[in-house]
N, C-alpha and C positions, 0 to 999 in steps of 0.2 A: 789513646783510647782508654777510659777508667774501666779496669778490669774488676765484676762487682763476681761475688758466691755463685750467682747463676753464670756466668761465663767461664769462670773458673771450673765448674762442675763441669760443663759442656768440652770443654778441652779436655780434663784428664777424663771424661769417657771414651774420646776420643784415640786417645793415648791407650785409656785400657784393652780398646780393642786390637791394639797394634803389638799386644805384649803374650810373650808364651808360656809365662808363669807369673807367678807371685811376686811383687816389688812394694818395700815399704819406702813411702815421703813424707817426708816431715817438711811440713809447708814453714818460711820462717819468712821476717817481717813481715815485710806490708800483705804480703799473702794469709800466713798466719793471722795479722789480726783482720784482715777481711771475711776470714772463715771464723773469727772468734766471735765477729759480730763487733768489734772493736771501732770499726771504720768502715765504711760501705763499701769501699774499692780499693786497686792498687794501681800504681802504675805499672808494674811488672811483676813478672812472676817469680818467685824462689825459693827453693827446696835443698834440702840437708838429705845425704842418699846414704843409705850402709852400703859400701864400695861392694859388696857383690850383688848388689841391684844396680849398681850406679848405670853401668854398659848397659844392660836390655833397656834400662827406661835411654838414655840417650839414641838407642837406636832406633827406640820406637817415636821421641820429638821428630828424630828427620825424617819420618813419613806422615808429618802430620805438618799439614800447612795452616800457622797461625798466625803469623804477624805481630808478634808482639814479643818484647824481652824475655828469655827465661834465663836465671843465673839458677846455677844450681852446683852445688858443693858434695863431696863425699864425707863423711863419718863424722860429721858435728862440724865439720868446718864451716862459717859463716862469716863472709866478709875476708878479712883476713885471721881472724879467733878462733878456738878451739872450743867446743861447750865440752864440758865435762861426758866421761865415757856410757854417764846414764840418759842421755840427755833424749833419748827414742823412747827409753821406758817413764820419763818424766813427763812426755811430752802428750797432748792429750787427742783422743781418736776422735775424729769427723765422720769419717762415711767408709767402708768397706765394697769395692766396685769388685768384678770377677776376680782382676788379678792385681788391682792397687788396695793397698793398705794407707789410708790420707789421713796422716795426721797434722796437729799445730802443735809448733813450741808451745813449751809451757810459758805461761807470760813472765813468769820471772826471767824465763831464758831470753825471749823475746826484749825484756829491756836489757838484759847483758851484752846483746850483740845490737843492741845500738847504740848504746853507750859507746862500744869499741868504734862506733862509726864517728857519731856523734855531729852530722849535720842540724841544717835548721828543722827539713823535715822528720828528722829523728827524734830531736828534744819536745817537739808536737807528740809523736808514736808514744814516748818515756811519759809524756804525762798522762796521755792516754790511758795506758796501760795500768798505772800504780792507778788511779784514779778510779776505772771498771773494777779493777780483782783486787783494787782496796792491802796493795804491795808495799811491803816495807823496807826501809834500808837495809833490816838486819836482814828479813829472807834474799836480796839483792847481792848485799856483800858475803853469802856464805854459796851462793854460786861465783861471786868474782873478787874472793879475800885480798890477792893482789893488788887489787884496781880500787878499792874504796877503803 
Protein backbone atom coordinates (compact mmCIF):
# COMPACT_ATOMS: atom_id res chain seq x y z
CA UNK A 1 0.00 0.00 0.00
CA UNK A 2 1.67 3.51 -1.24
CA UNK A 3 1.96 5.43 1.88
CA UNK A 4 1.21 9.33 0.49
CA UNK A 5 1.67 12.70 3.41
CA UNK A 6 -1.89 12.27 4.31
CA UNK A 7 -1.41 8.73 5.59
CA UNK A 8 1.69 9.42 7.03
CA UNK A 9 0.05 12.40 9.05
CA UNK A 10 -2.91 10.11 10.17
CA UNK A 11 -0.42 7.57 11.76
CA UNK A 12 1.92 9.72 13.69
CA UNK A 13 -1.31 11.39 15.15
CA UNK A 14 -2.05 8.29 16.05
CA UNK A 15 1.23 7.66 17.62
CA UNK A 16 1.14 11.07 19.19
CA UNK A 17 -1.72 10.12 21.02
CA UNK A 18 -0.20 7.16 22.50
CA UNK A 19 2.99 9.23 23.78
CA UNK A 20 3.56 10.92 27.39
CA UNK A 21 6.05 13.52 26.36
CA UNK A 22 7.77 15.05 23.76
CA UNK A 23 9.69 12.82 21.09
CA UNK A 24 11.65 14.31 18.01
CA UNK A 25 11.70 12.04 14.34
CA UNK A 26 13.47 12.75 11.64
CA UNK A 27 11.57 11.11 8.79
CA UNK A 28 14.38 9.73 6.21
CA UNK A 29 14.12 8.34 2.82
CA UNK A 30 11.25 7.53 0.95
CA UNK A 31 9.36 9.10 3.96
CA UNK A 32 11.46 12.15 4.12
CA UNK A 33 10.94 12.75 0.56
CA UNK A 34 7.16 12.01 0.55
CA UNK A 35 6.83 14.79 3.39
CA UNK A 36 9.40 16.91 1.12
CA UNK A 37 6.92 16.88 -1.64
CA UNK A 38 9.69 15.05 -3.55
CA UNK A 39 7.60 11.93 -4.41
CA UNK A 40 3.82 11.31 -3.63
CA UNK A 41 4.35 8.17 -1.48
CA UNK A 42 6.51 5.59 0.20
CA UNK A 43 6.51 2.14 0.51
CA UNK A 44 7.34 2.19 4.10
CA UNK A 45 7.99 4.17 6.63
CA UNK A 46 11.56 5.46 8.38
CA UNK A 47 12.66 7.45 10.96
CA UNK A 48 16.15 8.51 12.64
CA UNK A 49 15.35 8.79 16.58
CA UNK A 50 17.58 10.66 19.28
CA UNK A 51 18.08 7.46 21.54
CA UNK A 52 16.22 9.06 24.35
CA UNK A 53 13.09 9.30 22.44
CA UNK A 54 13.86 6.14 20.67
CA UNK A 55 11.83 3.76 23.68
CA UNK A 56 8.51 5.99 24.14
CA UNK A 57 8.02 6.28 20.53
CA UNK A 58 8.72 2.38 20.04
CA UNK A 59 6.35 1.75 22.76
CA UNK A 60 3.78 3.83 21.48
CA UNK A 61 3.99 1.88 17.43
CA UNK A 62 3.04 -1.33 19.40
CA UNK A 63 -0.16 0.08 20.41
CA UNK A 64 -1.02 1.35 17.21
CA UNK A 65 -2.19 -1.16 14.68
CA UNK A 66 -0.98 -0.11 11.15
CA UNK A 67 0.11 -2.64 8.93
CA UNK A 68 2.58 -1.35 7.21
CA UNK A 69 6.81 -1.47 7.52
CA UNK A 70 8.34 0.88 9.99
CA UNK A 71 12.29 0.90 10.14
CA UNK A 72 13.30 3.17 12.34
CA UNK A 73 17.03 3.89 13.70
CA UNK A 74 18.61 5.76 16.66
CA UNK A 75 20.94 8.86 16.56
CA UNK A 76 21.56 9.48 12.80
CA UNK A 77 21.81 5.87 11.96
CA UNK A 78 20.26 5.11 8.57
CA UNK A 79 20.43 1.92 6.77
CA UNK A 80 23.71 0.85 7.97
CA UNK A 81 25.50 4.79 8.05
CA UNK A 82 26.02 7.26 10.42
CA UNK A 83 24.88 10.93 9.37
CA UNK A 84 26.90 13.32 10.92
CA UNK A 85 26.19 14.37 14.79
CA UNK A 86 24.20 17.64 13.22
CA UNK A 87 22.20 15.96 11.21
CA UNK A 88 18.59 16.83 13.67
CA UNK A 89 19.73 20.39 13.59
CA UNK A 90 20.28 20.21 9.64
CA UNK A 91 17.36 18.50 9.20
CA UNK A 92 14.14 20.46 8.22
CA UNK A 93 10.74 20.79 10.45
CA UNK A 94 7.30 19.51 8.92
CA UNK A 95 4.63 19.72 11.55
CA UNK A 96 4.63 19.98 15.34
CA UNK A 97 1.83 17.43 16.88
CA UNK A 98 1.20 17.55 20.92
CA UNK A 99 4.07 15.49 21.77
CA UNK A 100 5.95 14.68 18.14
CA UNK A 101 8.34 16.95 16.76
CA UNK A 102 8.44 15.67 12.64
CA UNK A 103 10.95 16.36 10.94
CA UNK A 104 12.87 15.43 7.18
CA UNK A 105 16.44 14.99 6.47
CA UNK A 106 17.87 17.45 5.02
CA UNK A 107 18.08 16.49 1.11
CA UNK A 108 21.62 16.52 0.98
CA UNK A 109 21.46 13.95 3.86
CA UNK A 110 18.79 12.15 2.23
CA UNK A 111 21.07 11.57 -0.87
CA UNK A 112 24.01 10.41 1.58
CA UNK A 113 22.04 7.63 2.88
CA UNK A 114 21.09 6.34 -0.40
CA UNK A 115 23.99 6.51 -1.89
CA UNK A 116 25.16 4.25 1.19
CA UNK A 117 22.27 2.02 -0.01
CA UNK A 118 22.43 2.46 -3.55
CA UNK A 119 19.71 0.30 -5.15
CA UNK A 120 17.72 0.77 -8.30
CA UNK A 121 15.06 2.56 -6.37
CA UNK A 122 17.61 4.73 -4.69
CA UNK A 123 19.54 5.90 -7.82
CA UNK A 124 15.62 7.20 -9.04
CA UNK A 125 15.24 8.97 -5.00
CA UNK A 126 19.38 10.60 -5.85
CA UNK A 127 18.16 12.13 -8.86
CA UNK A 128 15.23 13.16 -7.56
CA UNK A 129 16.62 14.85 -5.05
CA UNK A 130 19.73 16.77 -6.65
CA UNK A 131 17.22 17.68 -9.46
CA UNK A 132 14.16 19.51 -6.69
CA UNK A 133 16.82 21.33 -4.33
CA UNK A 134 18.99 21.82 -7.32
CA UNK A 135 22.24 19.78 -5.03
CA UNK A 136 25.61 19.62 -5.79
CA UNK A 137 28.51 17.20 -5.64
CA UNK A 138 30.55 19.61 -3.62
CA UNK A 139 27.56 20.15 -0.93
CA UNK A 140 27.11 15.92 -1.26
CA UNK A 141 30.78 15.21 -0.72
CA UNK A 142 31.21 17.56 2.28
CA UNK A 143 28.54 15.49 4.15
CA UNK A 144 30.21 12.15 2.73
CA UNK A 145 34.16 13.31 2.19
CA UNK A 146 34.98 9.54 2.44
CA UNK A 147 32.71 8.24 -0.14
CA UNK A 148 33.17 10.71 -3.03
Amino acid sequence: MPLDKRVISGFLEEVDRELDRGVTLVAVGGTAMTLLDVKPSTIDVGFTVPSNDYDDFQNALKKIPHGFKIDCWKDGMVFSQMLPSDYVKKSLDIRKLNHIRLKALNPVDIVVTKIGRLDERDKQDIQACIKKFKLTKIQIAKRTPQRL
